[in-house]
C-alpha positions, 0 to 999 in steps of 0.5 A: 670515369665509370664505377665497375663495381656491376662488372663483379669488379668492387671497388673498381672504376673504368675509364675511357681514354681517346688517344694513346698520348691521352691515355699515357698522360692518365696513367702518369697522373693516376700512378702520381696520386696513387704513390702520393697515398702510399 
């Protein structure tokens, strides 16, 4: 996880995922705590 804010995207992060069944899990879990803060 990387701050993209120098990419002209503020307030942003970048993630890297290895595998698609990895990446599925981190979505699931970021939609998870995103919908916990409404």
């Amino acid at each position: 996880v990387r701050r993209a804010d120098g990419a002209g995207s503020p307030r942003c992060l970048r993630v890297a995922v290895g595998t698609p069944e990895e990446n599925d899990a981190f979505l699931a879990a970021l939609k998870e705590i995103l919908a916990d803060k409404g």
